[in-house]
Backbone as CSV, one residue per row, in Angstrom:
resi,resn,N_x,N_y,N_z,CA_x,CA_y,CA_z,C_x,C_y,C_z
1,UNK,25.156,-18.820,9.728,25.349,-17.485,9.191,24.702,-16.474,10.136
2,UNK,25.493,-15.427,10.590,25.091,-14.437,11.424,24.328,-13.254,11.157
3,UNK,23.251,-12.799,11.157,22.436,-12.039,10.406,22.125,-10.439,11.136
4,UNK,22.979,-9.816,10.540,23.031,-8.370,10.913,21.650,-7.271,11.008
5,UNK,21.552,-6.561,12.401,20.643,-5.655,12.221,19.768,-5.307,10.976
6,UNK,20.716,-4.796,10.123,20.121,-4.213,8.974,19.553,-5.438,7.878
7,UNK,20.069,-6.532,7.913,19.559,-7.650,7.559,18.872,-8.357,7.925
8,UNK,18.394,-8.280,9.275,16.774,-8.579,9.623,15.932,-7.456,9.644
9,UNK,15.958,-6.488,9.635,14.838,-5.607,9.089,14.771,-5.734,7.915
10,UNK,15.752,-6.019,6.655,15.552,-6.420,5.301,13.991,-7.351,5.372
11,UNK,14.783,-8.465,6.287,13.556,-9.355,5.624,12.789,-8.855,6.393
12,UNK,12.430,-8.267,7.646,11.365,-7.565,8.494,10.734,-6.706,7.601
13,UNK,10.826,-6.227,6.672,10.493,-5.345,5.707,10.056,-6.396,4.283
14,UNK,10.644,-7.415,4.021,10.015,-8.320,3.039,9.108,-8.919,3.612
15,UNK,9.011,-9.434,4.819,7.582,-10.165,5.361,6.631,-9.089,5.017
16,UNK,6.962,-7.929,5.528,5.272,-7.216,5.324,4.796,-6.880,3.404
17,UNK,5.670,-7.474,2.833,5.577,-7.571,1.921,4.513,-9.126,1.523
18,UNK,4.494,-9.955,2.166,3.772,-11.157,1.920,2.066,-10.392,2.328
19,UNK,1.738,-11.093,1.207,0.530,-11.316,0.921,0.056,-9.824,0.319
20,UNK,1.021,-8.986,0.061,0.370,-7.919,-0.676,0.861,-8.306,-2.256
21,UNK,-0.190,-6.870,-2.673,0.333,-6.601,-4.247,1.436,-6.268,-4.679
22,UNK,2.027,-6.375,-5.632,3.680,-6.545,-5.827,3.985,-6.649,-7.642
23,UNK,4.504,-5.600,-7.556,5.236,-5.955,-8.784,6.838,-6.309,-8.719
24,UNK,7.432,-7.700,-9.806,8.375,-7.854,-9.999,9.254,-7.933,-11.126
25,UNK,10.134,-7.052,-11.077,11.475,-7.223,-12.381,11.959,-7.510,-12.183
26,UNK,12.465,-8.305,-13.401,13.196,-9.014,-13.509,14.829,-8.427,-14.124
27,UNK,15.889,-9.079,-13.719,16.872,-8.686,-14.733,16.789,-8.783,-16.465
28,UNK,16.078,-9.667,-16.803,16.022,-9.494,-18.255,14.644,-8.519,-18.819
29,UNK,14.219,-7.980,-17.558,13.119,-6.665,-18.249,11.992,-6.940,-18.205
30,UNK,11.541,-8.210,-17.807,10.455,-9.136,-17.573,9.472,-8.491,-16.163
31,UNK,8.059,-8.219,-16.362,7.495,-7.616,-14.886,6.335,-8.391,-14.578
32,UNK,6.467,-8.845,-13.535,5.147,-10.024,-13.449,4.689,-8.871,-12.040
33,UNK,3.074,-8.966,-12.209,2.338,-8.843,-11.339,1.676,-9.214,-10.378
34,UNK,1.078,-9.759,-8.892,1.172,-10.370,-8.540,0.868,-10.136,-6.795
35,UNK,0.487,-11.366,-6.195,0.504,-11.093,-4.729,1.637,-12.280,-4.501
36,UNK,2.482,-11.706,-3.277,3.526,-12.318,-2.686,3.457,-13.147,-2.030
37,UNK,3.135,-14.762,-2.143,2.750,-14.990,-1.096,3.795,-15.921,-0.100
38,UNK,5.230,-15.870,-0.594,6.331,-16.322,-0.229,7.477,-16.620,-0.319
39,UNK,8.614,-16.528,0.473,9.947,-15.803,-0.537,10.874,-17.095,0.601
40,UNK,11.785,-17.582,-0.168,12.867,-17.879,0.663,14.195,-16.876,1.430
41,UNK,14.223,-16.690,2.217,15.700,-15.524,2.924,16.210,-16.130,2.375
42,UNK,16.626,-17.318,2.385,18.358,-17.712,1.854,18.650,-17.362,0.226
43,UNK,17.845,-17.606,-0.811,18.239,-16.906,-1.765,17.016,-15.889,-2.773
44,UNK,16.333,-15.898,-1.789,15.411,-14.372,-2.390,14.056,-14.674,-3.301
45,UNK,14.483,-16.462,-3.591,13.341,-16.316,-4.379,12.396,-16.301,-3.872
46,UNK,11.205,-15.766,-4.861,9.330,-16.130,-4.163,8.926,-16.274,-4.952
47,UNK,7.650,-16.881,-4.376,6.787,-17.431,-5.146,5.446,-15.923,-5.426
48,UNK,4.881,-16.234,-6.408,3.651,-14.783,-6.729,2.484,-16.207,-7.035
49,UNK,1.060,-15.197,-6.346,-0.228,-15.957,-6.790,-0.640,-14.663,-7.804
50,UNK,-1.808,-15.288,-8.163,-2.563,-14.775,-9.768,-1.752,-13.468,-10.222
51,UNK,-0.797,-14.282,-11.199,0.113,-13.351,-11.519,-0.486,-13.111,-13.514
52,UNK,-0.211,-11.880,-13.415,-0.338,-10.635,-14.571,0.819,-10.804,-15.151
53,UNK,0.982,-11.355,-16.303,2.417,-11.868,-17.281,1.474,-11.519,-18.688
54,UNK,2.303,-10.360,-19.702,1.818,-9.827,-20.264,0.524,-9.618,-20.789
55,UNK,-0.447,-10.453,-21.439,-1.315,-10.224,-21.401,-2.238,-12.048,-20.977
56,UNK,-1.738,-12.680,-20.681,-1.936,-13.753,-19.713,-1.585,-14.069,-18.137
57,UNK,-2.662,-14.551,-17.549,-2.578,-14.870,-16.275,-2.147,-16.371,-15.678
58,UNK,-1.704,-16.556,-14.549,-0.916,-17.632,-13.999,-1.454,-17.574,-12.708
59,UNK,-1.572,-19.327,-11.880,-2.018,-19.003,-11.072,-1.006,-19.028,-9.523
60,UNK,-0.043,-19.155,-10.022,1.315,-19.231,-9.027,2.341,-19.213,-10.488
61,UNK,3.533,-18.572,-9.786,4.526,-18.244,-10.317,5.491,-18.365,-9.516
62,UNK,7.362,-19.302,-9.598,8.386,-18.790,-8.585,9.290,-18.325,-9.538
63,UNK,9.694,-17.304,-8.671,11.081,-16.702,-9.391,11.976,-16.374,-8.777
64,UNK,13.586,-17.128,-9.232,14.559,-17.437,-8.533,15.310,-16.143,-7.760
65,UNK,15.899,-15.750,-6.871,16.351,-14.747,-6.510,17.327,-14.558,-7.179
66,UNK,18.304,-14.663,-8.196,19.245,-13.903,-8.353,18.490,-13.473,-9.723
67,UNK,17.697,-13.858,-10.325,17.184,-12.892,-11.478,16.293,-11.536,-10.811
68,UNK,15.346,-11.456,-9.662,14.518,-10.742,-9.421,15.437,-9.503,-9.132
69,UNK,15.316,-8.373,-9.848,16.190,-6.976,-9.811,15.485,-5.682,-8.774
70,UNK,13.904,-5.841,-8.853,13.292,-4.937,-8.284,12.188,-5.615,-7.759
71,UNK,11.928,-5.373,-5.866,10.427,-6.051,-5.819,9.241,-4.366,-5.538
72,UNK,8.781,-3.883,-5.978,7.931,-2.689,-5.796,6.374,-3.326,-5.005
73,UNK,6.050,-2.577,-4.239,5.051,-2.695,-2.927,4.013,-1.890,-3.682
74,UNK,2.807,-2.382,-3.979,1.452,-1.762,-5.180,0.522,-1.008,-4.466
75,UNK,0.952,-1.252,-2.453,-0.261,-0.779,-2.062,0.772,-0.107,-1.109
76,UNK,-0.031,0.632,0.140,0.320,1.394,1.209,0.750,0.343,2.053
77,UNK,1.814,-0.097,2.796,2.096,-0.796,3.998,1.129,-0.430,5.098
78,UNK,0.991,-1.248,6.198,0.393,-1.002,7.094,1.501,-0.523,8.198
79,UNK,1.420,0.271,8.996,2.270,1.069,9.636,2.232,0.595,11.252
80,UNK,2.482,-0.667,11.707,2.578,-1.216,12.627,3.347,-0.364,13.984
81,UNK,4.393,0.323,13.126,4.690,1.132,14.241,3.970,2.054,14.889
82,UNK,3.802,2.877,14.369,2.710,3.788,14.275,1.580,3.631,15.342
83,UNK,1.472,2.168,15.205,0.200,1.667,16.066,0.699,1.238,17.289
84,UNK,1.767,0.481,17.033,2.641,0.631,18.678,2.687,1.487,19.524
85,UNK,2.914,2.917,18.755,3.273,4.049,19.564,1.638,4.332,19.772
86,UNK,0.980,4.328,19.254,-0.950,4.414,19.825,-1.373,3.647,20.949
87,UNK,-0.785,3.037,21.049,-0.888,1.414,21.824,-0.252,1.729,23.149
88,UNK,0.627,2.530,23.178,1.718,2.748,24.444,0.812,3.743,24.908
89,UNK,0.532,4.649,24.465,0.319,6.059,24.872,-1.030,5.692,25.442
90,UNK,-2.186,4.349,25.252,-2.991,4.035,25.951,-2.961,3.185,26.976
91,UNK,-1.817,2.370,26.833,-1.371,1.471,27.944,-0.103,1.474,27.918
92,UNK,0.238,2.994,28.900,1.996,2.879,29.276,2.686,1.435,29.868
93,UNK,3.641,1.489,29.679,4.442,0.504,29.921,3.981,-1.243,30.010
94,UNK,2.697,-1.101,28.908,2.261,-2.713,28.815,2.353,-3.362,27.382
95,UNK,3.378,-2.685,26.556,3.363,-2.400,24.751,4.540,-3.373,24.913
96,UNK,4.738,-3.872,23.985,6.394,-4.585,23.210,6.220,-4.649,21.724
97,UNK,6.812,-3.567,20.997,6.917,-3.559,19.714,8.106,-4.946,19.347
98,UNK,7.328,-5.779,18.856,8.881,-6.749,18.099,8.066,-6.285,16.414
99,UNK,9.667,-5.712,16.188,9.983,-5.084,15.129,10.450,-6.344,13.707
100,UNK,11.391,-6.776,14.247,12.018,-8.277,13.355,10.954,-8.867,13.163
101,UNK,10.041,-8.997,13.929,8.819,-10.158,13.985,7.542,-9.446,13.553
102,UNK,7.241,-8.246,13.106,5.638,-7.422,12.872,4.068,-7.767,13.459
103,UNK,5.248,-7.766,14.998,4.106,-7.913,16.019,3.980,-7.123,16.988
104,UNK,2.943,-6.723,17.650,2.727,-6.145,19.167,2.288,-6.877,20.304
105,UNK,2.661,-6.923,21.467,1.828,-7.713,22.490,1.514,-6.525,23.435
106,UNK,0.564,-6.543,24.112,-0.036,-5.981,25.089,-0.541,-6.445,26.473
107,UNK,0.349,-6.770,27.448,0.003,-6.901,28.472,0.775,-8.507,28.497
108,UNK,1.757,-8.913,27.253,2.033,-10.071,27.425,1.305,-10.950,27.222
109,UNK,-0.133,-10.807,27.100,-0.963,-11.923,26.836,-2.162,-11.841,25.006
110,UNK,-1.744,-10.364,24.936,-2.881,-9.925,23.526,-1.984,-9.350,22.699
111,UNK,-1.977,-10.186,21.140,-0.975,-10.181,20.141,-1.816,-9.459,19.145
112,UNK,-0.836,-8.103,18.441,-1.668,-7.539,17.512,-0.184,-7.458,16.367
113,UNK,-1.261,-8.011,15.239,-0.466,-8.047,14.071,-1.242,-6.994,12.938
114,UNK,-0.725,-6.791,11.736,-1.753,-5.944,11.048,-2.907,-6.883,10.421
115,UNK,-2.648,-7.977,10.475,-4.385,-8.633,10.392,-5.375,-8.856,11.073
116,UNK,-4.822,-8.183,12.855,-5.849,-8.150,13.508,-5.532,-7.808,15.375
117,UNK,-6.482,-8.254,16.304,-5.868,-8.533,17.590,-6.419,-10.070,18.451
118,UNK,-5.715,-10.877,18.806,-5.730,-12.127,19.509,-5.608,-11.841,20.718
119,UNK,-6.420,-12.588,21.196,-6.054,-12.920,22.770,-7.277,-12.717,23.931
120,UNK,-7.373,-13.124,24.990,-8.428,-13.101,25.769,-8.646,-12.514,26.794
121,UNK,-9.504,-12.119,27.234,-9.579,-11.094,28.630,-10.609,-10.222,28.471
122,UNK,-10.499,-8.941,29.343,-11.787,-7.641,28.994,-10.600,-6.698,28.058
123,UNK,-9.831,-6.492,28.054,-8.616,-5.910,27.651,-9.050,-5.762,26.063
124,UNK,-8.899,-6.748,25.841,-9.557,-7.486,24.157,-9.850,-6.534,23.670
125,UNK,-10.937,-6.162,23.949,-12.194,-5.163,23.113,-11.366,-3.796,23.245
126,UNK,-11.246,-3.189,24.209,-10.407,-1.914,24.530,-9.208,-1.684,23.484
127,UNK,-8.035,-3.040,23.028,-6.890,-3.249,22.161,-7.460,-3.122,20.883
128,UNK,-8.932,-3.484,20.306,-9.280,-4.020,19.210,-9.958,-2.671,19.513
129,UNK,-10.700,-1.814,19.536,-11.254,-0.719,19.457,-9.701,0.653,18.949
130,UNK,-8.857,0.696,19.621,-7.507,1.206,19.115,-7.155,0.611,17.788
131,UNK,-7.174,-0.493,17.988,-6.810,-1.024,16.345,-7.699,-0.587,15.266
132,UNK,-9.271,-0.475,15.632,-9.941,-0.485,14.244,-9.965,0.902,13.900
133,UNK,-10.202,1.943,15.016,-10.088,3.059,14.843,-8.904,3.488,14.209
134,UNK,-7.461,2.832,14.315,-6.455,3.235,13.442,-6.219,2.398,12.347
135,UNK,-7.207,1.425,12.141,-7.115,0.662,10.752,-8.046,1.967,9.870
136,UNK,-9.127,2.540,10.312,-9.505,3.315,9.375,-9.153,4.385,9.125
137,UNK,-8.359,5.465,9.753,-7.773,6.251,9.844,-6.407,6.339,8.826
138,UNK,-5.880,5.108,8.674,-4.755,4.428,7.734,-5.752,4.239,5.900
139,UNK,-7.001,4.318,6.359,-7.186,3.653,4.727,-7.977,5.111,4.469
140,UNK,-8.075,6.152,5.125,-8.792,7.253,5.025,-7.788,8.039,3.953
């Protein structure tokens, strides 16, 4: 199956959905609360940890994709792009935003995701100093 632009940013846009807060409806009106912590592409379902089901808790929950009607995002996304373009403007032409994938590399060898920055060199500290300064700037 051939998977169109706009259908990998779908799920490029549901990954950054893993591991956050999340509410889900259901088609029958049903809203479980919940962190995401994994969805199948092929038919939508995911799974939720310590999920909020009316006035009882669960400690995993899956729910099939063709019932799930609405998935709503509880917190602020992290704005990866955003940080790309921060990232360039300090090291022209050493950035690669992969967008499908919600990653950055820098210099080809130092990988920054929004959980952090990897990789080795003096570079390191310089990439990770940009990052933290715009991790707080994002939660400000």
């Amino acid at each position: 199956m051939s998977v169109t632009t706009g259908g990998r940013r779908y799920l490029g846009e549901l990954n950054g959905f893993v591991d956050k807060n999340v509410r889900i409806l259901t088609t029958r009106g049903t809203a479980y609360d919940g962190k995401l912590i994994a969805f199948d592409p092929s038919t939508l379902s995911i799974c939720l940890e310590d999920v909020a089901l009316d006035k009882e808790r669960y400690p995993r929950v899956i729910i099939r994709g063709d019932s799930v009607s609405e998935i709503l995002l509880k917190e602020k996304p992290f704005d990866i792009k955003g940080l790309s373009e921060r990232l360039s403007k300090m090291f022209p032409n050493m950035v690669k935003y992969y967008e499908d994938a919600g990653f950055i590399t820098v210099m080809d060898r130092i990988r920054v995701t929004p959980e952090g920055v990897d990789g080795t060199g003096p570079m390191v500290d310089r990439v990770k100093k940009v990052y933290d300064q715009y991790v707080m700037e994002q939660r400000a």
